[in-house]
MDTraj code that builds the backbone (N, CA, C; nanometers):
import mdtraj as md
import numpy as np

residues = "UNK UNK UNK UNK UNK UNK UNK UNK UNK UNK UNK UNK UNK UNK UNK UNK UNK UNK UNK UNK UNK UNK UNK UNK UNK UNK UNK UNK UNK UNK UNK UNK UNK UNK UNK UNK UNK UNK UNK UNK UNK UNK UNK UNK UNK UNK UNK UNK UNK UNK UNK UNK UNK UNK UNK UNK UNK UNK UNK UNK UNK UNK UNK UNK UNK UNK UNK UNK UNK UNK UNK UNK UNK UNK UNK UNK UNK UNK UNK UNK UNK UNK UNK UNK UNK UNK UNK UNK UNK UNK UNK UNK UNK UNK UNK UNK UNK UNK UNK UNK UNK UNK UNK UNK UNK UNK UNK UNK UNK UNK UNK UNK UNK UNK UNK UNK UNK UNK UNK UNK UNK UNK UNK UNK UNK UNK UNK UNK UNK UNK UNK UNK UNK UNK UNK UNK UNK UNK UNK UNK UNK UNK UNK UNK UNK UNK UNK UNK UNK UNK UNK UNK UNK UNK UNK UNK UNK UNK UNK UNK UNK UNK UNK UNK UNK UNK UNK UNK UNK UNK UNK UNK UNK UNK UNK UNK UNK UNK UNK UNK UNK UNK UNK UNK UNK UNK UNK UNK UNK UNK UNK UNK UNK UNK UNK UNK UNK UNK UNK UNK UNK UNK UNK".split()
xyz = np.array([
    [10.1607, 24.9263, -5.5507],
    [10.0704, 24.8121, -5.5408],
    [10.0878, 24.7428, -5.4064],
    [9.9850, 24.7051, -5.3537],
    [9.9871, 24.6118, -5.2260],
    [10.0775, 24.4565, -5.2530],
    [10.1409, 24.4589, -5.1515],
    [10.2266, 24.3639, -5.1388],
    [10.0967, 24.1869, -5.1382],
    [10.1437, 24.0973, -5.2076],
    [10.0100, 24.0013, -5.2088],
    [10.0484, 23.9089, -5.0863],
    [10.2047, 23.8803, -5.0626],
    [10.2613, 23.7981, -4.9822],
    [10.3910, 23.8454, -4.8606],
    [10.3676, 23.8573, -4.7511],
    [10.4474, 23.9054, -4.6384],
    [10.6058, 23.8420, -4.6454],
    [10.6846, 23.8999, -4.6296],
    [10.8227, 23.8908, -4.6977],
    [10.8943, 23.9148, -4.5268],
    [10.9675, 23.8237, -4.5123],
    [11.0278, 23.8701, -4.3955],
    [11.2145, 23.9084, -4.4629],
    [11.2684, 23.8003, -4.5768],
    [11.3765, 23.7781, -4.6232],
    [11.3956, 23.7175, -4.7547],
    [11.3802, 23.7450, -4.8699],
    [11.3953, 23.6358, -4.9272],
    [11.5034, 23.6278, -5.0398],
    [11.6037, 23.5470, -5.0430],
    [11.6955, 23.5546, -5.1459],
    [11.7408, 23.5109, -5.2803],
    [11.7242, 23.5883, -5.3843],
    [11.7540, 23.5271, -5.4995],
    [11.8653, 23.5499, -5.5911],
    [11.9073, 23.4087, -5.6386],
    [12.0676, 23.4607, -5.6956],
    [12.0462, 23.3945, -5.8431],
    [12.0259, 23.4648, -5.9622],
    [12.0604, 23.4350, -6.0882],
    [12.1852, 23.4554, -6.1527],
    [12.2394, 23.3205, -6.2257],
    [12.3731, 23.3198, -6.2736],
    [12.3984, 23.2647, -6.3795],
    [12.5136, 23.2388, -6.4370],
    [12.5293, 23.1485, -6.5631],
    [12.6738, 23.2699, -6.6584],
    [12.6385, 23.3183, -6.7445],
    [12.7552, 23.3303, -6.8297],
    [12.7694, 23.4310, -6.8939],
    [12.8508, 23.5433, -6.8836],
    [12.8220, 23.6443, -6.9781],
    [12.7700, 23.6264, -7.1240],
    [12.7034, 23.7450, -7.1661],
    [12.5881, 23.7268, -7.2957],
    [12.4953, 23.6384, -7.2748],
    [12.4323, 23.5971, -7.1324],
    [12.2929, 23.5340, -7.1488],
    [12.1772, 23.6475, -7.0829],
    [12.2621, 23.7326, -7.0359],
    [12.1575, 23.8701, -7.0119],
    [12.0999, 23.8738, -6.8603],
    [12.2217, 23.7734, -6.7692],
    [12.2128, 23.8075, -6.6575],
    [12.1741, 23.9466, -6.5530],
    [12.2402, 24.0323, -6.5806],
    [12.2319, 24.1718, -6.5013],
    [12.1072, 24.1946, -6.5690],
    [12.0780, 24.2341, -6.7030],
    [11.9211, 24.2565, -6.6954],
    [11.8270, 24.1829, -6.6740],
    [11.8061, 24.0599, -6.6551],
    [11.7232, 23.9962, -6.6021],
    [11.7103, 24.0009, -6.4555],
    [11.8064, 24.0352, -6.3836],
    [11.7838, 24.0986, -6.2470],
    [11.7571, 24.1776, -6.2000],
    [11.8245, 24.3415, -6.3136],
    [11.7284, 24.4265, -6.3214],
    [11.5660, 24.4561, -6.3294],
    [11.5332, 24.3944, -6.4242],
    [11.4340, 24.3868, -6.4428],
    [11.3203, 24.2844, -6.3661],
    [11.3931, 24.2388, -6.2680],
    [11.2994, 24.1451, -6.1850],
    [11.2838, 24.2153, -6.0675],
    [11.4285, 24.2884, -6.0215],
    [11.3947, 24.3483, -5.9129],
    [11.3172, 24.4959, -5.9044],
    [11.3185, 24.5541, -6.0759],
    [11.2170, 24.6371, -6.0812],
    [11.0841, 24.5848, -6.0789],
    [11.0293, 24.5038, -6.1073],
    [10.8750, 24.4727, -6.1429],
    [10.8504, 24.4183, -5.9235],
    [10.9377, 24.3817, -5.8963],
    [10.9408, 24.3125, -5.7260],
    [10.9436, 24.4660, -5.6527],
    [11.0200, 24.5699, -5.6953],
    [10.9970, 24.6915, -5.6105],
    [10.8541, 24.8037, -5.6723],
    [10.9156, 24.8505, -5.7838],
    [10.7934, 24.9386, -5.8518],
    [10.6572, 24.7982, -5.8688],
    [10.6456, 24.7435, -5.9213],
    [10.5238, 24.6524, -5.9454],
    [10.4504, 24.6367, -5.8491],
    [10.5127, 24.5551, -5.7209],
    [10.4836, 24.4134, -5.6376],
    [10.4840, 24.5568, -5.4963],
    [10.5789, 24.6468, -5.4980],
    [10.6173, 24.7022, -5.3356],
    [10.6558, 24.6967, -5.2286],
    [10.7833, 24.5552, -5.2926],
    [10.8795, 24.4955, -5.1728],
    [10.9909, 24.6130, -5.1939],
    [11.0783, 24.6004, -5.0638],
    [11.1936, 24.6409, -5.0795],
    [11.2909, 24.5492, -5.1440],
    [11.3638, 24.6108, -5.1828],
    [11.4844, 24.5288, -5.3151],
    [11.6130, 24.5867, -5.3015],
    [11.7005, 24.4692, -5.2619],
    [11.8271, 24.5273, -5.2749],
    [11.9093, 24.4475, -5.4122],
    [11.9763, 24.4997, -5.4712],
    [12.0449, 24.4057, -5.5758],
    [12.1727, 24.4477, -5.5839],
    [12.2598, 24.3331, -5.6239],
    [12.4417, 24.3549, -5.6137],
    [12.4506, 24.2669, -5.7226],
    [12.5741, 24.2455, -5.7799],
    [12.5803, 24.2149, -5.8954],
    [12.7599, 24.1878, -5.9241],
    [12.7989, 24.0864, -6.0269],
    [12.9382, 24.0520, -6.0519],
    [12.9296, 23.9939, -6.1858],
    [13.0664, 24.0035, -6.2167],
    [13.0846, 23.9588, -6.3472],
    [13.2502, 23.9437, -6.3804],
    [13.2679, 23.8384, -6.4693],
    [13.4304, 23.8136, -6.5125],
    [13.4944, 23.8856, -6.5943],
    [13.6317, 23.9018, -6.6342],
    [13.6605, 24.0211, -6.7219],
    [13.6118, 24.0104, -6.8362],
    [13.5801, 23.8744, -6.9076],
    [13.5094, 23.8724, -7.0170],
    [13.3909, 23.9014, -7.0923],
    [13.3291, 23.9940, -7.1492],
    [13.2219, 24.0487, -7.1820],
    [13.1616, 23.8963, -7.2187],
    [13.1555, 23.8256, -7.2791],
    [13.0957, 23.7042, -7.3206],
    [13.1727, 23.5599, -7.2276],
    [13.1107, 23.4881, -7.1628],
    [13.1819, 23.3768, -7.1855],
    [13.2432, 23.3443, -7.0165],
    [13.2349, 23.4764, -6.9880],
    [13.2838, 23.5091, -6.8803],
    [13.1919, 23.4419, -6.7425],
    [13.2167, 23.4942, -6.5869],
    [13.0572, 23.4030, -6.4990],
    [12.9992, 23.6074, -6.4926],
    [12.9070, 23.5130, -6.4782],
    [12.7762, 23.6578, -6.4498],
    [12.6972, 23.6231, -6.3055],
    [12.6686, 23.6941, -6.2614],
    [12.5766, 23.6602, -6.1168],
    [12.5062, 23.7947, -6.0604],
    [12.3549, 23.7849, -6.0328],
    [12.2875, 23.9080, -5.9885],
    [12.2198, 23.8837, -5.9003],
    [12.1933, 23.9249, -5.7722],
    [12.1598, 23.8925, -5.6774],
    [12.0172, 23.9803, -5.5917],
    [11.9554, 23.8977, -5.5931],
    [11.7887, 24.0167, -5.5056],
    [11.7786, 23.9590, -5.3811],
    [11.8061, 24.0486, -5.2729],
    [11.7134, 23.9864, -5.1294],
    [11.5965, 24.1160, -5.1582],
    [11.4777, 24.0306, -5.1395],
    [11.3193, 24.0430, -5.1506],
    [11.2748, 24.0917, -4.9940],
    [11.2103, 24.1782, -4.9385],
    [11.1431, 24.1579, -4.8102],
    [11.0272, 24.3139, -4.8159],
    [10.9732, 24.2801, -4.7320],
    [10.8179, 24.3436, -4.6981],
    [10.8672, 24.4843, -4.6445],
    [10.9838, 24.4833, -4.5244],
    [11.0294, 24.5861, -4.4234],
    [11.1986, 24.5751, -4.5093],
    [11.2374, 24.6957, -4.3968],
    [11.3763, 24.7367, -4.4266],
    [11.4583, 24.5829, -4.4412],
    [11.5360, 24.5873, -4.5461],
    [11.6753, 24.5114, -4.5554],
    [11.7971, 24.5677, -4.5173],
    [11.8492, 24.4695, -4.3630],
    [11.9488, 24.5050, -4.2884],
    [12.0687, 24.4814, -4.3745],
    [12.0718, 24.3620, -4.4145],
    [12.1956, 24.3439, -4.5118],
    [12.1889, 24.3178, -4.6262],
    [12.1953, 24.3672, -4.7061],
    [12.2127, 24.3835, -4.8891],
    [12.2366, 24.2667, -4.9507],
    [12.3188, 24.2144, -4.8860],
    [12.3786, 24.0785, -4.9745],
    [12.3288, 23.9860, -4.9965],
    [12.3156, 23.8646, -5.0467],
    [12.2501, 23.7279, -5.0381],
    [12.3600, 23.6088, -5.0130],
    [12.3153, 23.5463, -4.9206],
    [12.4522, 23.4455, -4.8697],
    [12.3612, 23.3490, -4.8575],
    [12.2394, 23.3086, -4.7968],
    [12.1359, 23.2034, -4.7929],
    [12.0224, 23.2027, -4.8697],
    [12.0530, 23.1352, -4.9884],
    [11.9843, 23.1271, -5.0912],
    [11.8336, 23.0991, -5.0632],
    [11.7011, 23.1401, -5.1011],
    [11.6324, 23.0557, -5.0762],
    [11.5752, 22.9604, -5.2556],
    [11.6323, 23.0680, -5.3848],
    [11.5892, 23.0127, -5.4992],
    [11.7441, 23.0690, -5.5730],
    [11.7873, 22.9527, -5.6431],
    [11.9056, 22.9867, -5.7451],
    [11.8972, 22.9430, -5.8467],
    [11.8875, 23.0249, -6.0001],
    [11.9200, 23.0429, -6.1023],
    [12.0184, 22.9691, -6.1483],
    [12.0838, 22.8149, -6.2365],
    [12.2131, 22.8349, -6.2909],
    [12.1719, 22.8287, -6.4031],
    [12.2298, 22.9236, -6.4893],
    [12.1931, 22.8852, -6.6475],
    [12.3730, 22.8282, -6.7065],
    [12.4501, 22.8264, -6.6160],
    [12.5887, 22.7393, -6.6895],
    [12.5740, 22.6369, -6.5707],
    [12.7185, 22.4992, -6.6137],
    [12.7708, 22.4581, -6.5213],
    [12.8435, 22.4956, -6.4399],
    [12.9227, 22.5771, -6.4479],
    [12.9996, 22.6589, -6.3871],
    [12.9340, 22.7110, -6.2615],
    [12.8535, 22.8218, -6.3305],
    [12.7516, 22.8508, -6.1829],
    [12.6624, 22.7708, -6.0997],
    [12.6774, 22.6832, -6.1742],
    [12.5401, 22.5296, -6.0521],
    [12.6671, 22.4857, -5.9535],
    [12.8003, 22.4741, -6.0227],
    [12.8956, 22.3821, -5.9124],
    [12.8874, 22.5162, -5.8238],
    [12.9456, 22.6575, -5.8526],
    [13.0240, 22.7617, -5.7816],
    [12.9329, 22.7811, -5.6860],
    [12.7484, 22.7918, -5.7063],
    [12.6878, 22.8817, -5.5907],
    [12.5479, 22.7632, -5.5661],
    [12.5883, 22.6252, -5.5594],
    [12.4455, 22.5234, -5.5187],
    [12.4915, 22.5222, -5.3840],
    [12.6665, 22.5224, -5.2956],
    [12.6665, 22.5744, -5.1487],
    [12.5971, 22.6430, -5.0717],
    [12.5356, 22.7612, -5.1602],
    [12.4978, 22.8692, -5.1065],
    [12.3478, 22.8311, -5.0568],
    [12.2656, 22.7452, -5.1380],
    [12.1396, 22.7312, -5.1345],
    [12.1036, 22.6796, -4.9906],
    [11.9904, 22.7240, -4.9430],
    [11.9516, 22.6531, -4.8234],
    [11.8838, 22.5354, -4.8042],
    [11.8594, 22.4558, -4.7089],
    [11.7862, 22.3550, -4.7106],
    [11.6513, 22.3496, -4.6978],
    [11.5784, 22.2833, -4.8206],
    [11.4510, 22.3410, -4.8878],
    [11.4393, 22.4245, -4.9842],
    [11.5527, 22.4557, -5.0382],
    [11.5536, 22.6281, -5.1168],
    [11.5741, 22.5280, -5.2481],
    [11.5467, 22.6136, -5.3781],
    [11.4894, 22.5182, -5.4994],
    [11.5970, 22.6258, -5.5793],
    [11.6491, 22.5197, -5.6549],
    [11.6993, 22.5307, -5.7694],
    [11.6641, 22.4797, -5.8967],
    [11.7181, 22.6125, -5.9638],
    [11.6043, 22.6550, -6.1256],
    [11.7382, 22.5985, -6.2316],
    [11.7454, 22.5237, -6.3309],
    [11.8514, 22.4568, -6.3898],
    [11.8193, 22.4885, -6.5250],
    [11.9002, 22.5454, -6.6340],
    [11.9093, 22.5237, -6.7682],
    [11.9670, 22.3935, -6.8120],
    [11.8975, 22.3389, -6.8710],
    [11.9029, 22.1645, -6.8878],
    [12.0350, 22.1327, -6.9781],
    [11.9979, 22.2225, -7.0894],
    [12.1362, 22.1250, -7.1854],
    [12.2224, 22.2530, -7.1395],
    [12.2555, 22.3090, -7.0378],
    [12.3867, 22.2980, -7.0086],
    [12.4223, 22.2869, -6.8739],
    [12.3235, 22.2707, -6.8038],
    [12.4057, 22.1900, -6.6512],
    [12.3757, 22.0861, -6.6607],
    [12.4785, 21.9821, -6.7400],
    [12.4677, 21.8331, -6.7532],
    [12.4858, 21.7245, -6.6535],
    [12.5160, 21.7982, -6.5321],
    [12.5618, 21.7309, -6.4486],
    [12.5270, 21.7997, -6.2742],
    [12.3577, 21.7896, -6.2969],
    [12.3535, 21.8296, -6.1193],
    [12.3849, 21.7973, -6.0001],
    [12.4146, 21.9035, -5.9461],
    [12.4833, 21.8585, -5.7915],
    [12.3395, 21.7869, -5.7079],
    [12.2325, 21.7498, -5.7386],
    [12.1732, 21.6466, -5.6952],
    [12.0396, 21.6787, -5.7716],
    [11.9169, 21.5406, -5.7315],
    [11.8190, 21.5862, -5.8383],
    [11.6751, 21.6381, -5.8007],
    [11.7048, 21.6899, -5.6996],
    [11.5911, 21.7747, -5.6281],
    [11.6078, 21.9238, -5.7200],
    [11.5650, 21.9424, -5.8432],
    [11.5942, 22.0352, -5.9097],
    [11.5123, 22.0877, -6.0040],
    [11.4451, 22.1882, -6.0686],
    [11.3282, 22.2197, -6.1687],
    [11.4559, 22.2535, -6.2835],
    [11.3868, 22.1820, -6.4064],
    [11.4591, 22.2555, -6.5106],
    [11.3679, 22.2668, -6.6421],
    [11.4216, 22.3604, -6.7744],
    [11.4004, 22.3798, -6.8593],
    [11.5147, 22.4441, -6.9450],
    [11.5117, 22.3974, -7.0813],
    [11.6070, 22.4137, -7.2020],
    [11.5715, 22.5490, -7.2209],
    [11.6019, 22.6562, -7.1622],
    [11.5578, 22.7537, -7.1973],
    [11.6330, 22.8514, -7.3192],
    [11.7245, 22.7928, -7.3659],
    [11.8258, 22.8856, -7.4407],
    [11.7503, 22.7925, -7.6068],
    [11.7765, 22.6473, -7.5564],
    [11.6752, 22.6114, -7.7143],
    [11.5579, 22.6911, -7.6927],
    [11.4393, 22.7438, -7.6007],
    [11.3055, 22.7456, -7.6497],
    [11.3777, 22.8823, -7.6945],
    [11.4067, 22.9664, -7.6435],
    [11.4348, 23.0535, -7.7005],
    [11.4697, 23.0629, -7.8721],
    [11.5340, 22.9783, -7.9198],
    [11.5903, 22.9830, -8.0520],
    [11.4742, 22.8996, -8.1264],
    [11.3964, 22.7914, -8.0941],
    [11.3278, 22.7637, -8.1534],
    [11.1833, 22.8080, -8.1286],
    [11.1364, 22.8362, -8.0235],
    [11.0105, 22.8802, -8.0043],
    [10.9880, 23.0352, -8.0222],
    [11.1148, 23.0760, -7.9769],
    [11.0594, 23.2659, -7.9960],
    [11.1686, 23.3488, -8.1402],
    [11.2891, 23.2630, -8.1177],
    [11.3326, 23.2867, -8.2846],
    [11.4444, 23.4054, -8.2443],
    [11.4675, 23.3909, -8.0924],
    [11.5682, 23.5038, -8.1077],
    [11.6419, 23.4153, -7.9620],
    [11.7482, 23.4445, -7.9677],
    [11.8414, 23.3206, -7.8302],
    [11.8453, 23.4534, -7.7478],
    [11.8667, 23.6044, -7.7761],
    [11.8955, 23.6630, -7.6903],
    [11.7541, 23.6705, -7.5832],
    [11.6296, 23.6426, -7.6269],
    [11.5500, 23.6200, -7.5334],
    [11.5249, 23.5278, -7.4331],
    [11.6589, 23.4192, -7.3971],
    [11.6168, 23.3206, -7.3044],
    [11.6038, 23.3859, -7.1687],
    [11.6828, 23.5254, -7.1438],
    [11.6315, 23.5897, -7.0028],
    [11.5279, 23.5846, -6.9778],
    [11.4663, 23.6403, -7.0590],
    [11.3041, 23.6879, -7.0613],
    [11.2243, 23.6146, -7.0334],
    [11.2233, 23.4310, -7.0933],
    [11.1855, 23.3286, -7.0724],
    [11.1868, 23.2676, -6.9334],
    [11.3241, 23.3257, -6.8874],
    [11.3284, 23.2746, -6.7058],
    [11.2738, 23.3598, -6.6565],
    [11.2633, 23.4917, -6.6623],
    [11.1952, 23.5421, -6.5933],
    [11.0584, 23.4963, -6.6107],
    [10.9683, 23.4663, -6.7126],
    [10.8630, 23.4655, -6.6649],
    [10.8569, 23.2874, -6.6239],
    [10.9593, 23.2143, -6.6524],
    [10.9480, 23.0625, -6.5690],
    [10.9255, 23.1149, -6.4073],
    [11.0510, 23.1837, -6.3438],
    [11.1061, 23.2469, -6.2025],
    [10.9584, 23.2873, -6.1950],
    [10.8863, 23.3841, -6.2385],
    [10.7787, 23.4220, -6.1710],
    [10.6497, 23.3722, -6.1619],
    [10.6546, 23.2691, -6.2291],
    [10.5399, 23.1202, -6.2106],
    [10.5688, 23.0511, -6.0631],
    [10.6896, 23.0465, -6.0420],
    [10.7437, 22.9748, -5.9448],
    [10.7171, 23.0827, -5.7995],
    [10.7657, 23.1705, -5.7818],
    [10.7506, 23.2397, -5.6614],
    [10.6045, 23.2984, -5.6419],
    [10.5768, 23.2665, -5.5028],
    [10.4294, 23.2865, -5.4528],
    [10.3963, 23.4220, -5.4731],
    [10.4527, 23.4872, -5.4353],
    [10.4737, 23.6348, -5.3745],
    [10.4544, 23.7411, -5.5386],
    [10.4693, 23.6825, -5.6463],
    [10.5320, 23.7086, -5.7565],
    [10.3443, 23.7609, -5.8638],
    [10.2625, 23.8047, -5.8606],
    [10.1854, 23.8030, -6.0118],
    [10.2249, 23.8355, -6.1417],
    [10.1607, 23.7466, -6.2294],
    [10.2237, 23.7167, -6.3749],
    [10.1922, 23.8799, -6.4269],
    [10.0624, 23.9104, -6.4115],
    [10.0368, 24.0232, -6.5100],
    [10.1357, 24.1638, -6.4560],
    [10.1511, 24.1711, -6.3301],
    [10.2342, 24.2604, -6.3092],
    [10.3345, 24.3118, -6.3430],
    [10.4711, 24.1451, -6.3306],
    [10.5539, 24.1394, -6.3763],
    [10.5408, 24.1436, -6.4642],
    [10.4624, 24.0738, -6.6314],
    [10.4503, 24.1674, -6.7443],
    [10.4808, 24.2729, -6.7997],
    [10.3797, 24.3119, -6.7365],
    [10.3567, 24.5329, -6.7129],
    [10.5084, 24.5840, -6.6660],
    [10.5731, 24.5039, -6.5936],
    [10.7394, 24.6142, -6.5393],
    [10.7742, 24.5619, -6.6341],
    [10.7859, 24.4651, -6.7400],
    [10.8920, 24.4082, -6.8338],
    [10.8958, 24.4953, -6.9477],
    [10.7534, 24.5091, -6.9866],
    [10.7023, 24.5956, -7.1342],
    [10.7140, 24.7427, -7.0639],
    [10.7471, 24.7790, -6.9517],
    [10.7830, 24.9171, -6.9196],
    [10.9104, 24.9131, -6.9522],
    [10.9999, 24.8461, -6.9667],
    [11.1294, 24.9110, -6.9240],
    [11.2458, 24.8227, -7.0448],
    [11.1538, 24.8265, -7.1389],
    [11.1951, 24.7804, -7.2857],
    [11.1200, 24.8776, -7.4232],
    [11.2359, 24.8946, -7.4688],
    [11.1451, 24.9673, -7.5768],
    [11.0653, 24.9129, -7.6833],
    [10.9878, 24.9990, -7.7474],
    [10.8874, 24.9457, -7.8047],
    [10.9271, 24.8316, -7.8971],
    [11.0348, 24.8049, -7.9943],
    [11.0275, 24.7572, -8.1000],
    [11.0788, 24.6499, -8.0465],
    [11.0995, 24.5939, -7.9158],
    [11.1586, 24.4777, -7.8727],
    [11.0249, 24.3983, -7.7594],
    [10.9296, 24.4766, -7.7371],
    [10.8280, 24.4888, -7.6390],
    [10.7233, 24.2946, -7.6594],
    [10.7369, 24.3390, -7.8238],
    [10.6265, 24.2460, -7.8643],
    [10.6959, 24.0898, -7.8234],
    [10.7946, 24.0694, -7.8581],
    [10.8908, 23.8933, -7.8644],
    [10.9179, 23.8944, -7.7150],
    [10.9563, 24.0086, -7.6511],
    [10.9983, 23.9428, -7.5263],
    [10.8341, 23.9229, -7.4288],
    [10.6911, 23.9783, -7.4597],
    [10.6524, 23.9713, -7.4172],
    [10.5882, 23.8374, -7.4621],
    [10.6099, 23.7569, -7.5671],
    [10.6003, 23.6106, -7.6207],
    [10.6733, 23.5041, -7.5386],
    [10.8146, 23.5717, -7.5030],
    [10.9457, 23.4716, -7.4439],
    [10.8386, 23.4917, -7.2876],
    [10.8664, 23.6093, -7.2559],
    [10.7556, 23.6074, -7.0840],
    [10.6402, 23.5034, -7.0531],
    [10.5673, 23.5070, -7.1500],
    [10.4579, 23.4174, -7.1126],
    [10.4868, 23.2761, -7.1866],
    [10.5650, 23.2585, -7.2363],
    [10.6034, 23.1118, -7.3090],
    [10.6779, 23.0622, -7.1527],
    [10.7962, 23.0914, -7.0919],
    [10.8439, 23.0756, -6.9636],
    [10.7484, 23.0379, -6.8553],
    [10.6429, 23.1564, -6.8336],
    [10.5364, 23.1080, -6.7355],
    [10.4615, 23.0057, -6.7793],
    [10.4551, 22.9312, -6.8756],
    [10.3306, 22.8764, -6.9323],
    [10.4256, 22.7403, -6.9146],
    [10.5369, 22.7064, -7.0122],
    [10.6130, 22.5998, -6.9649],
    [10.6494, 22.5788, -6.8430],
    [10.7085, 22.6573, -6.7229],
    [10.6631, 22.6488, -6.5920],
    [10.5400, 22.5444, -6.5119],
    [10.4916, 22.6452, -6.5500],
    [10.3127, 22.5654, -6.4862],
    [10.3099, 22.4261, -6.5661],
    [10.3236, 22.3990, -6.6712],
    [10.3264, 22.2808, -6.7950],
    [10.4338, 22.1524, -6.6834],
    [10.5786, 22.2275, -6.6566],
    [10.6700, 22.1061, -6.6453],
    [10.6945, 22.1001, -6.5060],
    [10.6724, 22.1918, -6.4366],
    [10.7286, 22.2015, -6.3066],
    [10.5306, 22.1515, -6.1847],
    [10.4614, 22.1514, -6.2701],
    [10.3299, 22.1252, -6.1518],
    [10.2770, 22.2557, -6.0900],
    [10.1730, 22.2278, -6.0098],
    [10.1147, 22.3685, -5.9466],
    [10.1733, 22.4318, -5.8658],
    [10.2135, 22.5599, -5.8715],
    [10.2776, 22.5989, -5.7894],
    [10.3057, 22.5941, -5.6093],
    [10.1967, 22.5978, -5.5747],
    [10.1769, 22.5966, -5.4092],
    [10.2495, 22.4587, -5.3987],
    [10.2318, 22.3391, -5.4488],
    [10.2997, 22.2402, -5.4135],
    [10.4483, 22.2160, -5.4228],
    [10.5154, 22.3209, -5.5134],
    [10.6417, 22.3290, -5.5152],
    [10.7085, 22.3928, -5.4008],
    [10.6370, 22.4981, -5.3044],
    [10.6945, 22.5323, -5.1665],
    [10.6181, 22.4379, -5.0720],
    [10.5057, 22.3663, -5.1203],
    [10.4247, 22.3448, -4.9815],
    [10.5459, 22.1838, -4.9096],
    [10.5192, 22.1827, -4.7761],
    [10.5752, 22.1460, -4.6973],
    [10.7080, 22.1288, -4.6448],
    [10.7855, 22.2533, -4.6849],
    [10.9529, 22.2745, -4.6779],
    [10.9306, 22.3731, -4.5834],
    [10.9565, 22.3330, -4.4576],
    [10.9235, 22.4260, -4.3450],
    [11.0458, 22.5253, -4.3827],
    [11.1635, 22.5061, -4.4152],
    [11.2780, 22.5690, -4.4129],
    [11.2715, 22.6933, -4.5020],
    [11.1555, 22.6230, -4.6059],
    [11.1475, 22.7497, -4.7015],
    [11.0358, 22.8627, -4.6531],
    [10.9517, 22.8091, -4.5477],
    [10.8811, 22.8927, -4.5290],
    [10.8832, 23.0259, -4.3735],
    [11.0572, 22.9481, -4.3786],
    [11.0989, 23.1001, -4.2601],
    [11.0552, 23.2328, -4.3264],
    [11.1254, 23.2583, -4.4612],
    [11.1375, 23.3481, -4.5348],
    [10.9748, 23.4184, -4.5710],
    [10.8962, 23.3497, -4.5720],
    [10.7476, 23.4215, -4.6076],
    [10.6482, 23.3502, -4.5559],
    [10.5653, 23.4568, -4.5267],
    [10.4006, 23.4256, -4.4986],
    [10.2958, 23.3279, -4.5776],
    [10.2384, 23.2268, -4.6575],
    [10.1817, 23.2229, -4.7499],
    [9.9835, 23.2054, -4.6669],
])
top = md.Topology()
chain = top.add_chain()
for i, resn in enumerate(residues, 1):
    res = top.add_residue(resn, chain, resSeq=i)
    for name in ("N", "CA", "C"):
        top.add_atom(name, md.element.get_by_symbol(name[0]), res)
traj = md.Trajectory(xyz[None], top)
């Protein structure tokens, strides 16, 4: 697919806690951003010894042309779904770069220039399953980024899930984008006039 938005760099770091489904939600973002969208995608990835409970962190630099360096060190959008990860990696973020907050549990932001949503309640009460709050950020995350179309990302999500799980997460997907647009405002105005954010892309 044709790229919709010119990518020179762009970095994204989702985090929070083992068992909230970090690594696949990065997976699966940076598939629908490479196969979907037709950026290049690099992704790296960490985690604590603890299967649950533990920190989780997955990382995408986004761009149009070759990616010289793999890593992400200048945030331009960060993910915390714990406290833990809002204190450990809001350093990293750049100036202008937006941070995405799970509400009832980063009780305490490192400042309040910040978008959030309860995404682990909608999950349990709106879609009826908690393991779907990934699913839910992802489709919040892809309301938010310019560069990003909803139906696309869709289409890579329900690809790369099997069938009998296809139907709820594709409920949690568009419940995310829809509360998005609902709490956070129109999108273009959430990048428009952050020159800092707009090293990283064309709009």
């Amino acid at each position: 697919m044709k790229q919709s938005v010119t990518l020179e760099r762009f970095e994204i770091r989702l985090s929070g806690l083992g068992g909230q489904g970090i690594i696949t939600l990065g997976r699966v973002m940076g598939s629908g951003l490479a196969l979907g969208h037709g950026y290049q995608v690099t992704q790296t990835q960490s985690y604590g010894p603890e299967a649950r409970g533990g920190s989780s962190r997955c990382d995408l630099v986004v761009s149009s042309g070759k990616i010289s360096y793999p890593k992400a060190q200048n945030l331009d959008l960060l993910v915390a779904l714990s406290q833990e990860a809002c204190n450990a990696y809001y350093p990293f973020l750049k100036p202008g770069g937006i941070l995405v907050l799970e509400t009832d549990l980063v009780r305490q932001p490192p400042t309040n220039l910040f978008l959030g949503l309860p995404f682990t309640e909608m999950a349990t009460r709106k879609v009826g399953i908690v393991q779907a709050m990934n699913t839910i950020v992802l489709g919040a995350v892809s309301y938010l980024l310019p560069f990003v179309e909803q139906r696309v990302m869709r289409s890579s999500l329900q690809a790369a899930l099997p069938a009998k799980i296809r139907d709820v997460n594709t409920k949690a997907f568009n419940l995310g984008h829809r509360e998005a647009k609902k709490e956070f405002g129109e999108q273009p105005e959430i990048w428009k006039g952050k020159p800092e954010e707009r090293e990283g892309f064309d709009i």
